[in-house]
KOLROTOR-686838 format. One line per field, with one value per residue (C-alpha): x, y, z; residue number from 1; residue in one letter. Coordinates in Angstrom, 2 decimals. Layout:
<recs>
xx = X:...
yy = Y:...
zz = Z:...
num = NUM:...
residu = A:...
</recs>
This chain:
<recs>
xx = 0.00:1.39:2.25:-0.40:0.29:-2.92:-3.14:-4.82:-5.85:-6.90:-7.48:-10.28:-11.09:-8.10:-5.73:-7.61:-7.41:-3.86:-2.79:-4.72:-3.30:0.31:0.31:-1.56:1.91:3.69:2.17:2.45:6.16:6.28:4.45:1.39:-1.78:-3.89:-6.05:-7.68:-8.67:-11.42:-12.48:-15.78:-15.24:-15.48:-12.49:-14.61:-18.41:-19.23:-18.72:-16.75:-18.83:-21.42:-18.90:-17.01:-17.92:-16.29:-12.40:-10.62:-10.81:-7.03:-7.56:-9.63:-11.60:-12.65:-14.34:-14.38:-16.48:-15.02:-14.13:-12.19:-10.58:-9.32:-7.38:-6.22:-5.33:-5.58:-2.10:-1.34:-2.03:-2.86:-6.88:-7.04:-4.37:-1.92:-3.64:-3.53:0.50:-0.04:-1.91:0.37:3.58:2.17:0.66:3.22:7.02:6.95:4.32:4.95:3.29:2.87:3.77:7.15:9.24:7.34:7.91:11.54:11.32:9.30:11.52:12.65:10.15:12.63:14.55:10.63:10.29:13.46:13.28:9.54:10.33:13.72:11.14:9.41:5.95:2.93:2.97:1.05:0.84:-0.84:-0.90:-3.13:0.08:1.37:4.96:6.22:4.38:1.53:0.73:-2.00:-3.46:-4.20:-5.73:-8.24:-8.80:-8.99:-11.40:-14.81:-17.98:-20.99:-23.98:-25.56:-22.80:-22.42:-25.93:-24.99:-22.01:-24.09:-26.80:-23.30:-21.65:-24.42:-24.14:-20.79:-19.23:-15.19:-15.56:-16.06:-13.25:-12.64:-12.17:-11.50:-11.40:-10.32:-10.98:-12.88:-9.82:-6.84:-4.38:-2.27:-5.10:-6.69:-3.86:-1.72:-4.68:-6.23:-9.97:-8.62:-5.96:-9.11:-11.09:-8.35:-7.38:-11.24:-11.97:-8.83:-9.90:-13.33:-11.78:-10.22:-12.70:-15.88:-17.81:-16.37:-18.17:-16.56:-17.56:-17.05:-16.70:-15.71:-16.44:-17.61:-20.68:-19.33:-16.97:-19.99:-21.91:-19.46:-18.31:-22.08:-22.75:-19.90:-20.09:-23.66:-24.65:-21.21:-20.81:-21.78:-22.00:-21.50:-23.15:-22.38:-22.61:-19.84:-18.71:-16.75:-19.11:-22.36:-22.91:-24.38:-21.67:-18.94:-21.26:-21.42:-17.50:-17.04:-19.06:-17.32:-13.94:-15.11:-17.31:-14.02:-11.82:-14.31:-13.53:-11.18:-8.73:-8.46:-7.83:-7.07:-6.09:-2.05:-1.69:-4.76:-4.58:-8.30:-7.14:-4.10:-6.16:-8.43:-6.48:-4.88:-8.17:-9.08:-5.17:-5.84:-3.89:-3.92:-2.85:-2.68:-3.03:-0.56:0.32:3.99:3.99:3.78:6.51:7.04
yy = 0.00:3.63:6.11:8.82:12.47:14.15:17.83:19.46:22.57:24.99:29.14:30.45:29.64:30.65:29.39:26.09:26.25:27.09:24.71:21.87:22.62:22.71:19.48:18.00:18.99:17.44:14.28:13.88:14.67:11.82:9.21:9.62:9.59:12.70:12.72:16.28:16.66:19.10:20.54:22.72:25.62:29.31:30.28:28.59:27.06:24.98:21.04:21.17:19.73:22.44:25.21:22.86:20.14:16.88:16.94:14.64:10.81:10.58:13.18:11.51:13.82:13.40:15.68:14.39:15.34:17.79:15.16:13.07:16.21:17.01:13.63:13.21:16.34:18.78:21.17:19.64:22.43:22.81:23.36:19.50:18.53:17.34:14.68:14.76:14.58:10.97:9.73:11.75:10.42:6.70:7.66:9.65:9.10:13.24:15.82:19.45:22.30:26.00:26.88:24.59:22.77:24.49:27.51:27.17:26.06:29.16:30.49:26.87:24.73:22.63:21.61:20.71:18.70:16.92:16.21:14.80:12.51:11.09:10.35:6.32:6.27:8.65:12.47:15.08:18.53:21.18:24.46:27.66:28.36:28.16:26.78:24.15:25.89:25.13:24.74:27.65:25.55:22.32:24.83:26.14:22.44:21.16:23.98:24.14:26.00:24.03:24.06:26.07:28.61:28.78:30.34:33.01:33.46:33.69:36.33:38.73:38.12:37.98:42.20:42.22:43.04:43.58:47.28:45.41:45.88:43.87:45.67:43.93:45.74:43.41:44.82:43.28:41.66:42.16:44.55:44.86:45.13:48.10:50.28:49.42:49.19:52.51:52.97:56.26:54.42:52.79:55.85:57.43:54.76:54.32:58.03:57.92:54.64:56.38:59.30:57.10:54.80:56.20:52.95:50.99:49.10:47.99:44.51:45.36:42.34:43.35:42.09:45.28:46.84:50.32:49.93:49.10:51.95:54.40:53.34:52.74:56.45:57.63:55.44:54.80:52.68:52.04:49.45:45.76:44.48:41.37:40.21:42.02:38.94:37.21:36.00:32.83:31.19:30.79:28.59:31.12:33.63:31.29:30.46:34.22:34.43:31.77:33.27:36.39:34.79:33.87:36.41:38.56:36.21:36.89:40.32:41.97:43.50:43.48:46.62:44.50:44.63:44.44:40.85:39.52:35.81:35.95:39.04:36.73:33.54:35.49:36.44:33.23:31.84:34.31:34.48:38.35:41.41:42.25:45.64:45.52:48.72:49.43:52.51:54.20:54.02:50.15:48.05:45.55
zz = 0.00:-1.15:1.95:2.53:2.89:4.85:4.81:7.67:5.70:9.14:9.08:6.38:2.55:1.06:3.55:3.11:-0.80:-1.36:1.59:0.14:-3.67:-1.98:-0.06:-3.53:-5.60:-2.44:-2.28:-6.61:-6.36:-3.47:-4.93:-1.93:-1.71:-0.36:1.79:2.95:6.75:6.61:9.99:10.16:13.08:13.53:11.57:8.17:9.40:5.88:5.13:1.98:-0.05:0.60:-1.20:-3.79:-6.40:-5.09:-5.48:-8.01:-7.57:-6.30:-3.53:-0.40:1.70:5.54:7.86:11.15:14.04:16.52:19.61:16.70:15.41:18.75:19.47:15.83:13.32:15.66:16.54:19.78:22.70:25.97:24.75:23.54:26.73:24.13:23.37:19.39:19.68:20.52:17.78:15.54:16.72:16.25:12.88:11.13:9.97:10.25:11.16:9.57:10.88:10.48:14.03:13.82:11.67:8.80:8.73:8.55:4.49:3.91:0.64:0.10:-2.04:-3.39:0.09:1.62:-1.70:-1.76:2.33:1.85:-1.06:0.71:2.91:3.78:5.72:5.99:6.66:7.99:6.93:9.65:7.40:5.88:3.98:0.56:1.75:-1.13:-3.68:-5.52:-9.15:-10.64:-13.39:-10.94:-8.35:-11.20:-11.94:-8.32:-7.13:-8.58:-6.87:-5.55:-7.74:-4.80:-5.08:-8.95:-8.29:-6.45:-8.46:-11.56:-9.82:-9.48:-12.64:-15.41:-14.76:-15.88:-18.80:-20.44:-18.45:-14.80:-12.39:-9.14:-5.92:-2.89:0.49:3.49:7.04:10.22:11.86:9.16:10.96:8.12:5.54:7.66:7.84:5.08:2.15:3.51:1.89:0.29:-2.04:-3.34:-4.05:-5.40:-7.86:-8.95:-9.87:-11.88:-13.93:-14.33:-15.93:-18.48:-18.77:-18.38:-18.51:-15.95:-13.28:-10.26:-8.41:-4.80:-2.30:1.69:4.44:6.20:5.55:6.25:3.61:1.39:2.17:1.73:-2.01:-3.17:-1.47:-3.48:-6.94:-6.91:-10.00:-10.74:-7.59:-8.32:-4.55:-3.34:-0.24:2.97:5.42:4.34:8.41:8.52:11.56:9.13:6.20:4.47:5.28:4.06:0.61:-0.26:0.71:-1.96:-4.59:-4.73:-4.89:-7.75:-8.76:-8.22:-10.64:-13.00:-13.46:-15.80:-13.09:-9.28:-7.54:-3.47:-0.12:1.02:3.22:1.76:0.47:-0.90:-2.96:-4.13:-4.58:-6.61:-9.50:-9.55:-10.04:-12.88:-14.41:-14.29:-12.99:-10.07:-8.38:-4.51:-2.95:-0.79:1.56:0.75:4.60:4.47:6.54:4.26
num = 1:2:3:4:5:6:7:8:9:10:11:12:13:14:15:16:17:18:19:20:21:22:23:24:25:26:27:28:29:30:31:32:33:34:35:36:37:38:39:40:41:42:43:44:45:46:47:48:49:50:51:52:53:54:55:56:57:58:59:60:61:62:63:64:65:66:67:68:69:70:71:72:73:74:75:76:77:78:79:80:81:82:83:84:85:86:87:88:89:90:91:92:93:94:95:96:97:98:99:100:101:102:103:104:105:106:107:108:109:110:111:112:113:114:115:116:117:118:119:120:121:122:123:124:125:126:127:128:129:130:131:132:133:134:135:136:137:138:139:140:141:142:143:144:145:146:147:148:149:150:151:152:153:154:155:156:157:158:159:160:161:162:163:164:165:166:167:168:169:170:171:172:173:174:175:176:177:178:179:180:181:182:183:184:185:186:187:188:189:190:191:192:193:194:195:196:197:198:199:200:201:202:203:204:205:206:207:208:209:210:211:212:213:214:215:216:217:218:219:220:221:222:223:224:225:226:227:228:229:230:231:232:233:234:235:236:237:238:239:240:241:242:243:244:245:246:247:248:249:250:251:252:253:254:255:256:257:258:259:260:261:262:263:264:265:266:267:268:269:270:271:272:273:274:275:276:277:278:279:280:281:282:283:284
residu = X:X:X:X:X:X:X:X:X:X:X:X:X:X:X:X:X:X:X:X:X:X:X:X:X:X:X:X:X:X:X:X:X:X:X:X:X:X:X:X:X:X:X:X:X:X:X:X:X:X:X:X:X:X:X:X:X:X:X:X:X:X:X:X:X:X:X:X:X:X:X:X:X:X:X:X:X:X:X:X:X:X:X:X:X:X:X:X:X:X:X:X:X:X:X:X:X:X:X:X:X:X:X:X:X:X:X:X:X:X:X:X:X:X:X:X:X:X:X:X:X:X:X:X:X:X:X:X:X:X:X:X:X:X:X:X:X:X:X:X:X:X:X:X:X:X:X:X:X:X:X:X:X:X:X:X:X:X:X:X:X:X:X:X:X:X:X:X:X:X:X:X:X:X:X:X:X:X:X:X:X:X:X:X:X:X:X:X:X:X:X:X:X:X:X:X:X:X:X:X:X:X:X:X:X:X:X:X:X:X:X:X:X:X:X:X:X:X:X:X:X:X:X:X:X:X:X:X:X:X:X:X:X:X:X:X:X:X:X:X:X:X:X:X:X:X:X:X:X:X:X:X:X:X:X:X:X:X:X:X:X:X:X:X:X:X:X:X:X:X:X:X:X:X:X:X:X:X:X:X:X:X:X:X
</recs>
């Protein structure tokens, strides 16, 4: 029987995606079979299966139940008493995790590559990140929206056209989003395209509602919104989140948000430009 990598893709959507669609290129390049741990909590409240079309044949998917999640997949921590280091030790050759041993390969694809596939025995992967690297065209091909979310996605993007520009605004609990993506860059940059090109529309997805307000106050018919409850702890909130990912990909441009992976994800997805705006001010 082949060795098994699992990826326990933790943090929200995009974390998940691109952590999922690095431990896939992992696991080809080592001869393993995937299998995706998939844990419903606050940080992203949706089985998977509710925001994606089933993944490939080759990649298995599990969600288990929260006690099981504790004592298996879980980072080991004082809030599950350790208890998941056990299993882990007996289960795994080597456990990787963002917190650890991870992050020390972050710049070095090839040396996590090369270490996993000297490798004998199964693996587990604890990560939101993108460390190893991931391949663009097999996350397009991986990734495919629910037929419950293609809906919504179809309700915002059957009002666009070659004019519509993506704008995404991250805030609520983004420190470096807030004040190094200030809402003014945005403003600024929009009145300028509209000067040139009169007959843009802009496809606004944030996840605060003040934001919205403000920029449909200012733009008026020029906004396409997306859906102002977008939080992480609802089902519904997480399906709206997903549709304008995509709804966002689907435009011709993104104008997004510094230290955003669903602003990165999101022209991956679409293969479009993307412009983050960024404060001269920023620290990095």
């Amino acid at each position: 029987m082949r060795d098994h990598l699992d990826i326990n893709a933790i943090g929200g959507l995009c974390n998940r995606m691109r952590a999922i669609a690095t431990a896939c290129r992992l696991a080809s390049a080592s001869n393993r079979r995937l299998r995706v741990i998939w844990h419903s909590n606050d940080e992203l409240r949706a089985p998977f299966n509710e925001l994606f079309c089933p993944l490939p044949d080759d990649i298995t998917l599990y969600e288990p139940s929260d006690v099981e999640y504790a004592l298996k997949w879980e980072m080991p921590r004082k809030k599950n008493l350790y208890a998941s280091a056990l299993y882990q030790t007996l289960a795994y050759k080597a456990v990787y995790s963002d917190t650890s041993n991870l992050i020390r390969y972050c710049g070095r694809d090839e040396a996590l590559r090369q270490e996993i596939c000297s490798m004998k025995g199964n693996i587990l992967i604890i990560s939101g990140l993108s460390i190893g690297g991931y391949d663009a065209e097999r996350m397009r091909m991986m990734f495919k929206p629910s037929q419950a979310v293609a809906r919504i996605i179809e309700s915002r993007t059957s009002r666009f056209d070659a004019h519509t520009v993506g704008v995404h605004i991250r805030r609520t609990d983004n420190v470096r989003s807030i004040e190094d993506s200030p809402l003014y860059l945005f403003v600024g940059e929009m009145e300028r395209i509209l000067r040139q090109e009169p007959l843009t529309r802009f496809f606004l997805a944030t996840d605060d509602a003040g934001v919205m307000r403000e920029l449909t106050g200012r733009f008026g018919d020029k906004i396409i919104c997306g859906d102002d409850n977008v939080s992480r702890d609802t089902l519904r909130g997480m399906m709206h989140a997903t549709a304008d990912l995509w709804a966002l990909a689907s435009t011709s441009r993104i104008l997004g948000s510094f230290y955003s992976s669903f602003t990165d994800l999101a022209a991956v997805l679409g293969d479009i430009p993307l412009r983050i705006m960024v404060s001269p001010d920023c620290r990095d």
